[in-house]
N, C-alpha and C positions, 0 to 999 in steps of 0.2 A: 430254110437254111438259117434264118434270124433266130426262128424256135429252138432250133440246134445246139446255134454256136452260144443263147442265152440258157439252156439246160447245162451246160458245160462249164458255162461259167458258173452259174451256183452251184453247179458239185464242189467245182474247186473251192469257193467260196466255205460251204461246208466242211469242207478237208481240213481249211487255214483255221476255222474258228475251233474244230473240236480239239485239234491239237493245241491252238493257243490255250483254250480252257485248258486239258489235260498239262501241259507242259509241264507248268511247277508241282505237279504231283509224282510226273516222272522223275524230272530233277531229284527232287525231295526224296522219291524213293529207290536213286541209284547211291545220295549222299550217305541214307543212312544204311544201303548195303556196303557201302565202303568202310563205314562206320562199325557196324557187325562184325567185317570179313579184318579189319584192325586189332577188335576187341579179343576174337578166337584166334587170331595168330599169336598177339603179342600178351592180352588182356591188361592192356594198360587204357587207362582211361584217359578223358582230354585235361589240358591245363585249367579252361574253363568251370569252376563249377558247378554253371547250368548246364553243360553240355559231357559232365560224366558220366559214361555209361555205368551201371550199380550190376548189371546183368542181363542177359538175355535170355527173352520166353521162346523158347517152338515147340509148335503143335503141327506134326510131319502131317495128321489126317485131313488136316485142313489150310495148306500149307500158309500157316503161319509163323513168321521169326520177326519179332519186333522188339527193340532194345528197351530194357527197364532203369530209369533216369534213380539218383539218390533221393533219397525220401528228404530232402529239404530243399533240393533243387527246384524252380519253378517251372520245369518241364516233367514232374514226376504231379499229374495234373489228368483229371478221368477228361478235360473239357482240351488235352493235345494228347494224352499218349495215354497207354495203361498205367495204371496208376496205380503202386505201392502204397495201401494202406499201412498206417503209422502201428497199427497190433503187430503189425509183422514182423517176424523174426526172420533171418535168413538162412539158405538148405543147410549151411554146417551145423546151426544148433541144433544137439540133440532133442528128438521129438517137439521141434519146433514147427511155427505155424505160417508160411508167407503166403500172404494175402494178395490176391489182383483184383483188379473192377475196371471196367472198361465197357463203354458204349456197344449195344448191338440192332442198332436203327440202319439204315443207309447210307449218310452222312461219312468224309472222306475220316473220321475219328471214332467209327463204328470197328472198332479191331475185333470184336468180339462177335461182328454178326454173323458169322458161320458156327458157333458154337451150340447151337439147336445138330448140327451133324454129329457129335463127339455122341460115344456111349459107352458104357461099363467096359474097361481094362484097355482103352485106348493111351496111347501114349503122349506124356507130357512132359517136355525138356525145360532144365534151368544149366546155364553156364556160368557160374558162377565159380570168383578165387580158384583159375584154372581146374574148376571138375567138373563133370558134365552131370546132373543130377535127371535121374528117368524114373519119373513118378508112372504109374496106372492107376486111370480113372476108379475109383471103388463106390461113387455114390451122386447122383443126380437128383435135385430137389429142389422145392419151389416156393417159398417164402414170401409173406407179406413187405409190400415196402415200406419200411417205417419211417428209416432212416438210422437204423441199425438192424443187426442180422445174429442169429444166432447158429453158430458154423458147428454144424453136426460131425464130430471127427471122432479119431481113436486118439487119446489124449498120451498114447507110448509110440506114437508113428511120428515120423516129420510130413511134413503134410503141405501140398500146395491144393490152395483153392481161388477156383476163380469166380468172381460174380459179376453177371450180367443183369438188364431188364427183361422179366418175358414178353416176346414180340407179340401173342397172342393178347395178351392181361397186363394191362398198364399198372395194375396194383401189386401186382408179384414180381419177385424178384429169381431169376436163378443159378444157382449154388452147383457148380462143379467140386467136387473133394476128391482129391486125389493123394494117393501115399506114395512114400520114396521105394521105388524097387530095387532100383541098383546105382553105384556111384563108378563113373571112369575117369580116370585122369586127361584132361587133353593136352 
């Protein structure tokens, strides 16, 4: 009976600690679907200017929606969120380039680690300046990591690319490109 009722208590035990771990992830990840579900209704941003949203990525294949902070903000950072490199232009510029980098390890900052699933003419959302911008994959590739990259595009397309680490080769680096397909109002 002792064996019992002390089996039951470390379950529970178990219960209270994985949720206490998990909690502030949950938190954090209902804040900033309110955050999102704000940004598509209204597309206003916050007063804060660390906490403006610039735009939001989804990747429907891998259900990914995660907000993209202004490129001077200190939450526009590959070491908390995806992170807008400074080359980047945004989807209205014509035949422009907007760049992402984002971790793909395990770690709760790894946004990117499903991105080994995506393949040729998969789809990529930007909501940006109320339009919904819907890229298709056109080129997956695999690059040395230098500490810069040279981004293989069509230079008449507007173009999102995203760059990860390869999980396999700590030395390469890889390059999603993707072109603009179609633009909706939201």
């Amino acid at each position: 009976m002792i064996k019992k009722t002390l089996g039951y208590i470390l379950i529970i035990i178990s219960i209270i600690v994985i949720y206490a771990y998990h909690s502030d992830d949950i938190r954090r990840s209902t804040e900033e679907s309110k955050k999102i579900n704000q940004y598509l209704v209204s597309n206003q941003t916050y007063d804060k200017q660390d906490e403006a949203i610039l735009a939001i990525l989804e990747i429907p294949k891998i259900k990914l929606k995660k907000p993209l902070y202004n490129i001077d903000s200190k939450l526009n950072n590959v070491n908390k969120n995806i992170e807008v490199l400074h080359e980047s232009t945004m989807p209205n510029h014509e035949n422009g380039s907007l760049i992402l980098a984002s971790h793909s390890g395990n770690s709760k900052i790894s946004y990117f680690k499903n991105l080994n699933k995506l393949s040729i003419n998969d789809e990529l959302i930007i909501y940006y300046n109320k339009e919904k911008y819907i890229y298709k994959i056109t080129n997956i590739y695999k690059a040395n990591k230098t500490g810069s990259i040279e981004l293989i595009r069509n230079p008449n397309k507007r173009v999102l690319s995203l760059i990860t680490c390869d999980k396999s080769d700590r030395t390469k680096q890889v390059v999603y490109i993707s072109e603009l397909d179609y633009i909706e109002s939201i």
